[in-house]
N, CA, C and O atoms as CSV, one atom per row, in Angstrom:
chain,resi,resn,atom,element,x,y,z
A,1,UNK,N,N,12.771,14.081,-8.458
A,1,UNK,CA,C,11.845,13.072,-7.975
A,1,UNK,C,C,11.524,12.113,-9.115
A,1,UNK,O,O,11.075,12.462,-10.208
A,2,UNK,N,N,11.852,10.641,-8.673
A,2,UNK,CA,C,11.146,9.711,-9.768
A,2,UNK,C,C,10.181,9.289,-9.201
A,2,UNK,O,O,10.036,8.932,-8.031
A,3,UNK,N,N,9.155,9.344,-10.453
A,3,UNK,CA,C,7.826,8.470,-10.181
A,3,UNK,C,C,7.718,7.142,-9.427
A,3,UNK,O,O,8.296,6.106,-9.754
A,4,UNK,N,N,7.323,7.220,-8.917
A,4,UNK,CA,C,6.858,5.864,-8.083
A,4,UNK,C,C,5.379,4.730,-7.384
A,4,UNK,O,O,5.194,3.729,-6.692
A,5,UNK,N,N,4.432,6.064,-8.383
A,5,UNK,CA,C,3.042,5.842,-8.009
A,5,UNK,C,C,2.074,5.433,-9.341
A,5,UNK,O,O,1.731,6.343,-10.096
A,6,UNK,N,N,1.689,4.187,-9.582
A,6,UNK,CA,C,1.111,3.653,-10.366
A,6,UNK,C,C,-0.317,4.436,-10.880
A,6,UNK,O,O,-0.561,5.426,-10.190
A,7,UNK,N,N,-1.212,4.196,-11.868
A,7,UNK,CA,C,-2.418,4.980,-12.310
A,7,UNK,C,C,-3.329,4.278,-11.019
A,7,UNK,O,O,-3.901,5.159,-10.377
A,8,UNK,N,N,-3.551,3.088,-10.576
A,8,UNK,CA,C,-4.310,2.705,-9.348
A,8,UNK,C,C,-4.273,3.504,-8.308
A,8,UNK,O,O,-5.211,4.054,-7.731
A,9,UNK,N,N,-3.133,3.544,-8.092
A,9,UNK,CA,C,-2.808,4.049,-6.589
A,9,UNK,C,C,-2.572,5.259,-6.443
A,9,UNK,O,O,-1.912,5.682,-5.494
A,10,UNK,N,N,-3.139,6.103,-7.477
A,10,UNK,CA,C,-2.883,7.685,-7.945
A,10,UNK,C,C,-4.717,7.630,-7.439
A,10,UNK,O,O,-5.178,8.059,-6.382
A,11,UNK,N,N,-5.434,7.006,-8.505
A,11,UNK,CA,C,-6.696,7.617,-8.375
A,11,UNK,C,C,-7.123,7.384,-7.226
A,11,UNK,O,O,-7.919,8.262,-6.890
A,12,UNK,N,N,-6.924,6.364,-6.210
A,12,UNK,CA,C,-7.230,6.334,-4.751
A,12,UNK,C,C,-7.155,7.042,-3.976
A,12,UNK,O,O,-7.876,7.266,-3.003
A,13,UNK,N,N,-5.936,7.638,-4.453
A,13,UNK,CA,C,-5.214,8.903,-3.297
A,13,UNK,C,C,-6.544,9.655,-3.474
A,13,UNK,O,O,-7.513,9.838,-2.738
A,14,UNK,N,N,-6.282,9.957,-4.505
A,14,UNK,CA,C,-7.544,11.331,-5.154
A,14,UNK,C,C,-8.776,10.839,-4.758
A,14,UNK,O,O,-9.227,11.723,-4.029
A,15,UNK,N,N,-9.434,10.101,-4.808
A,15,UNK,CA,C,-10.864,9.680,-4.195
A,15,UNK,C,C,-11.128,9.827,-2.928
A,15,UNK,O,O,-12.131,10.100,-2.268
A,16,UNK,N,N,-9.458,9.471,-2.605
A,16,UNK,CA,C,-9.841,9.280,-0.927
A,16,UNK,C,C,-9.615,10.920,-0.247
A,16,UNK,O,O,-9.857,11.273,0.907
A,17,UNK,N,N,-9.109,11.691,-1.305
A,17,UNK,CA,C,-9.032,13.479,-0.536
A,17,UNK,C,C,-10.382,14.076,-0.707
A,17,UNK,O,O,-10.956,14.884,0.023
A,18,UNK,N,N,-10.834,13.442,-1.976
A,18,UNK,CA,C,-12.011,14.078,-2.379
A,18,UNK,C,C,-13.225,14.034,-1.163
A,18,UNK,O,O,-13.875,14.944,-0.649
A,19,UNK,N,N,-13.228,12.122,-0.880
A,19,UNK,CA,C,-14.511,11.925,-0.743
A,19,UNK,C,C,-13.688,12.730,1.349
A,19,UNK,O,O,-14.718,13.286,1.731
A,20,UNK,N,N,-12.719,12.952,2.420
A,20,UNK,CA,C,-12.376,13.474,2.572
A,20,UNK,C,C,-12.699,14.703,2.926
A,20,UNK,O,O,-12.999,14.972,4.089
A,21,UNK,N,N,-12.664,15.935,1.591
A,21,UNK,CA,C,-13.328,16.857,0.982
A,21,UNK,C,C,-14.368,17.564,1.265
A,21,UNK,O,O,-14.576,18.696,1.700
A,22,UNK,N,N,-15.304,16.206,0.760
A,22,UNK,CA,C,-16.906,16.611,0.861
A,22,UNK,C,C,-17.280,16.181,2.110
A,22,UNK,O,O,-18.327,16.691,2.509
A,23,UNK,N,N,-16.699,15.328,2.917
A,23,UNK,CA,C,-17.227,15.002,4.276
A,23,UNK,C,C,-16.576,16.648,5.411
A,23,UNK,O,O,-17.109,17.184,6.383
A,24,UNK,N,N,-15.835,16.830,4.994
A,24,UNK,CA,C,-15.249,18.043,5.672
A,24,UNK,C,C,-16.527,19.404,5.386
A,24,UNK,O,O,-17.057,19.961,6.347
A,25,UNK,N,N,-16.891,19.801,3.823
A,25,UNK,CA,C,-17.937,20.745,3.677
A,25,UNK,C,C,-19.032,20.252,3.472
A,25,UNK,O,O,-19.550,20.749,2.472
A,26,UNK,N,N,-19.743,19.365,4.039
A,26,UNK,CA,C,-20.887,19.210,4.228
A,26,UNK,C,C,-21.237,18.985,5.679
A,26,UNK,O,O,-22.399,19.114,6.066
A,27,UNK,N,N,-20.201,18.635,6.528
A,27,UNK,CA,C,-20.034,19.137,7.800
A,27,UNK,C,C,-19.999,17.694,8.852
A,27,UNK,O,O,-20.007,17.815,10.077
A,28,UNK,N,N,-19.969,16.661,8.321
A,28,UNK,CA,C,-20.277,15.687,8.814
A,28,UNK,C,C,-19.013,14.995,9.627
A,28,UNK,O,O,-19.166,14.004,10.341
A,29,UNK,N,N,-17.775,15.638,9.424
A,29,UNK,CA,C,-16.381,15.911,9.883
A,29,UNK,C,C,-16.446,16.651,10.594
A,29,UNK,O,O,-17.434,17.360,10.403
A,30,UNK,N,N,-15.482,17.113,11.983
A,30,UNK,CA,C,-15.643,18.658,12.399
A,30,UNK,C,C,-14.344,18.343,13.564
A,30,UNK,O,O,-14.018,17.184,13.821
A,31,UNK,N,N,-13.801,19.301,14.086
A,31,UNK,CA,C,-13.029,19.305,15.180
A,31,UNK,C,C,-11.646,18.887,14.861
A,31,UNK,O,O,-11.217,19.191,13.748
A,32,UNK,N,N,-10.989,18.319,15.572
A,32,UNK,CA,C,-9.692,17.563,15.433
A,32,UNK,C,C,-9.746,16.512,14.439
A,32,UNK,O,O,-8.756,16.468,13.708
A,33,UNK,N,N,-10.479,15.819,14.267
A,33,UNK,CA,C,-10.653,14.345,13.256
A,33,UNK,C,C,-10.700,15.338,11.883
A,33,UNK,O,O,-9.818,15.201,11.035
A,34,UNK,N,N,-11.835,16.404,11.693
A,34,UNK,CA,C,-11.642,17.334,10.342
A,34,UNK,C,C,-10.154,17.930,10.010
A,34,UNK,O,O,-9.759,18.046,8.850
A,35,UNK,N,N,-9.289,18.333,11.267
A,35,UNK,CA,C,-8.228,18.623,10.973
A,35,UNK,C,C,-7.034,17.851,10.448
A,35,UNK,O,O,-6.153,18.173,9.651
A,36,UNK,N,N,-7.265,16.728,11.132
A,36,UNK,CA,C,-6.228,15.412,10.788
A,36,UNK,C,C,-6.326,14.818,9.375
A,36,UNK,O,O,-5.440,14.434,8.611
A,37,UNK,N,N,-8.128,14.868,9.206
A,37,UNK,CA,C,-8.335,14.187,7.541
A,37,UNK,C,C,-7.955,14.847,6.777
A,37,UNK,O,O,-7.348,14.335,5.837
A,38,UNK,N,N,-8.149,16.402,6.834
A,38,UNK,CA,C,-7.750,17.150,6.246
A,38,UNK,C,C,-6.432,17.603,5.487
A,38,UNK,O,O,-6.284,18.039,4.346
A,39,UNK,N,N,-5.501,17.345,6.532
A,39,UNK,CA,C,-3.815,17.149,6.430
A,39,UNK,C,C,-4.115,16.149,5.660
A,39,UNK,O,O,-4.716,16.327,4.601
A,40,UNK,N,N,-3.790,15.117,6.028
A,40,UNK,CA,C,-4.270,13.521,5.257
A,40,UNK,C,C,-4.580,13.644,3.814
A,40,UNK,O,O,-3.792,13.148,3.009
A,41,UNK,N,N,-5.681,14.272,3.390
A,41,UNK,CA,C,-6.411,14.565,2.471
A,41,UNK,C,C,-5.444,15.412,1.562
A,41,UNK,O,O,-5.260,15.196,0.364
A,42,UNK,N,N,-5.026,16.115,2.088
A,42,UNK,CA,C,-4.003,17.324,1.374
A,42,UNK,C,C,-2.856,16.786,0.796
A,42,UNK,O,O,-2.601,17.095,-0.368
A,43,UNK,N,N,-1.981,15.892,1.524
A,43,UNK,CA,C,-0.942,14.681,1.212
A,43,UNK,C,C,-1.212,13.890,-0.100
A,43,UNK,O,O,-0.572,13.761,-1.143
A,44,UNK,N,N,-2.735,13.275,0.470
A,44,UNK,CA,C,-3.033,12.450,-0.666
A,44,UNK,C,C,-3.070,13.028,-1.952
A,44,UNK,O,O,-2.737,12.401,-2.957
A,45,UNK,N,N,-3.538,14.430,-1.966
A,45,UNK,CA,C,-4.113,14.641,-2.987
A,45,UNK,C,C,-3.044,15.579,-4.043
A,45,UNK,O,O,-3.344,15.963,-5.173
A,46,UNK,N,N,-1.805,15.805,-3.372
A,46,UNK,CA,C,-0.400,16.244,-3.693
A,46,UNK,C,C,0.304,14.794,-4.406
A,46,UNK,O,O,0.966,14.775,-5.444
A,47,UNK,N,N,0.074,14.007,-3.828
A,47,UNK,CA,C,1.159,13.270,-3.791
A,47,UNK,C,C,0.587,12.679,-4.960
A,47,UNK,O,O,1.283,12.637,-5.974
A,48,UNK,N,N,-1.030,12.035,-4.981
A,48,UNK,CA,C,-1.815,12.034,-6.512
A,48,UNK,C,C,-1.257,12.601,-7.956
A,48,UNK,O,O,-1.167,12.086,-9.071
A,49,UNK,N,N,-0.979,13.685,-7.511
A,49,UNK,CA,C,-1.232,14.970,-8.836
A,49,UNK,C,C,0.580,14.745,-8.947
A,49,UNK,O,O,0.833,14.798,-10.151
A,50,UNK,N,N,1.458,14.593,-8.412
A,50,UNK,CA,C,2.904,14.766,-8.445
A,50,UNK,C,C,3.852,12.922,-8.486
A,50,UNK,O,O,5.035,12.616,-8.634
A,51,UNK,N,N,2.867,12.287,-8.319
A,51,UNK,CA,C,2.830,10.462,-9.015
A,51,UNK,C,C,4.187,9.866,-8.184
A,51,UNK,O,O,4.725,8.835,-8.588
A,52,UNK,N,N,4.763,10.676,-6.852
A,52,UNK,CA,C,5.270,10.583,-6.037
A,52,UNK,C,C,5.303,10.471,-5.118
A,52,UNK,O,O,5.153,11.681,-4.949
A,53,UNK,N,N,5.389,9.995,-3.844
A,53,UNK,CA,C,5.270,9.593,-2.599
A,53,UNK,C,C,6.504,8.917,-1.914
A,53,UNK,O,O,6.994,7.793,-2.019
A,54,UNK,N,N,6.826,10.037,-1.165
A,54,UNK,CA,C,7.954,9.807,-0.139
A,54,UNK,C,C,8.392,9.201,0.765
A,54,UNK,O,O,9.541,9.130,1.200
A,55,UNK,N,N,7.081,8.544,1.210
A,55,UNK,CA,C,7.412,7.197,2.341
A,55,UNK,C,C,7.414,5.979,1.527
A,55,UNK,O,O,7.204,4.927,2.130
A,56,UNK,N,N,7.647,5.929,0.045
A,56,UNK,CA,C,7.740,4.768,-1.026
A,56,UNK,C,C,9.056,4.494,-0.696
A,56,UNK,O,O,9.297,3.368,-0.261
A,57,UNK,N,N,10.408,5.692,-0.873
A,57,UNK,CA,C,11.232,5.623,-1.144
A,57,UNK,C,C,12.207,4.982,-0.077
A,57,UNK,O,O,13.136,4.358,-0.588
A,58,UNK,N,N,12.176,5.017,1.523
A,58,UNK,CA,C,12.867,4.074,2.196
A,58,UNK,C,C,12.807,2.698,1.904
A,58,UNK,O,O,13.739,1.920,1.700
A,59,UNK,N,N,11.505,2.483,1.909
A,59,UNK,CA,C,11.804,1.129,1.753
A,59,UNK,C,C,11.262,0.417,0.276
A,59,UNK,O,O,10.637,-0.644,0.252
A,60,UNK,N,N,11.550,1.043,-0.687
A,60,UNK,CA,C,11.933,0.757,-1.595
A,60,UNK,C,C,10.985,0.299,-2.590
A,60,UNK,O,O,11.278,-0.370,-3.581
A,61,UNK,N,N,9.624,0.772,-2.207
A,61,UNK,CA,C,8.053,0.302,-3.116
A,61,UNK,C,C,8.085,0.965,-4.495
A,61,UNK,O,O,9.132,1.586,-4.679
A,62,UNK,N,N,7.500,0.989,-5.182
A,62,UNK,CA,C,7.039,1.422,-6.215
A,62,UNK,C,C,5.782,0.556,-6.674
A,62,UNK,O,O,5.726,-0.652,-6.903
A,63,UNK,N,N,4.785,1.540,-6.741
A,63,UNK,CA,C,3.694,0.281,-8.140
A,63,UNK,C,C,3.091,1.094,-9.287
A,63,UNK,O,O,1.909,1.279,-9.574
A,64,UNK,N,N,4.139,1.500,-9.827
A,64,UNK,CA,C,4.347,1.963,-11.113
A,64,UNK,C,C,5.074,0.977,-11.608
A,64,UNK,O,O,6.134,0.561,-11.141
A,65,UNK,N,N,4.250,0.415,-13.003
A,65,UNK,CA,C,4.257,-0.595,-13.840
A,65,UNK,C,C,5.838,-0.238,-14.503
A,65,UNK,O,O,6.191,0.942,-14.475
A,66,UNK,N,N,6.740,-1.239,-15.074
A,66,UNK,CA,C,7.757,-0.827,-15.793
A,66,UNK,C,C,7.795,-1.082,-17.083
A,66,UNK,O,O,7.070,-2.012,-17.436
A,67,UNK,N,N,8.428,-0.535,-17.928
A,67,UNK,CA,C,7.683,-0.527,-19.865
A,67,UNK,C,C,7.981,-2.085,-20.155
A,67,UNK,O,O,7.425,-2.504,-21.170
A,68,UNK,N,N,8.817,-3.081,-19.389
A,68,UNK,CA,C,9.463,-4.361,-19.711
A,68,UNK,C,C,8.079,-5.144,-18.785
A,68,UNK,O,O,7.725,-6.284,-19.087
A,69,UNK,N,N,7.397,-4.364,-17.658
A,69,UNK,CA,C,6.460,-5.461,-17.346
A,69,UNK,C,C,5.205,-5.532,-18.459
A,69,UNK,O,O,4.342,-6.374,-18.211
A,70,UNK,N,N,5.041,-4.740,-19.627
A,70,UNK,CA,C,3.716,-4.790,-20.117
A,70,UNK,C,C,3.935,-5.647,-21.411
A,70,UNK,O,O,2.980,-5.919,-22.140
């Protein structure tokens, strides 16, 4: 796997499982919508930590900076 996920679009993922997260155990989530964010949340927060993301790769995104753009 090559990287393909920039430091921006890493910590979003992660904010967005977190905050996610806490809406799931504090209860304000619940049912099917808790289950779906949840998946969701789990993705994000994999795909965060591993700076990869698999629906980048069809069509050809990346926003990971390259050492020639800085």
């Amino acid at each position: 796997m090559k990287k393909n996920m920039g430091s921006a679009d890493r910590m979003i993922r992660i904010i967005i499982a977190v905050i996610i997260g806490i809406l799931y155990f504090t209860g304000y989530i619940s049912g099917t919508l808790a289950i779906v964010l949840a998946v969701i949340g789990g993705i994000f927060l994999l795909t965060g930590f591993v700076n990869f993301c698999p629906l980048y790769v069809p069509f050809g995104i990346t926003t990971l900076k390259s050492k020639k753009d800085k």
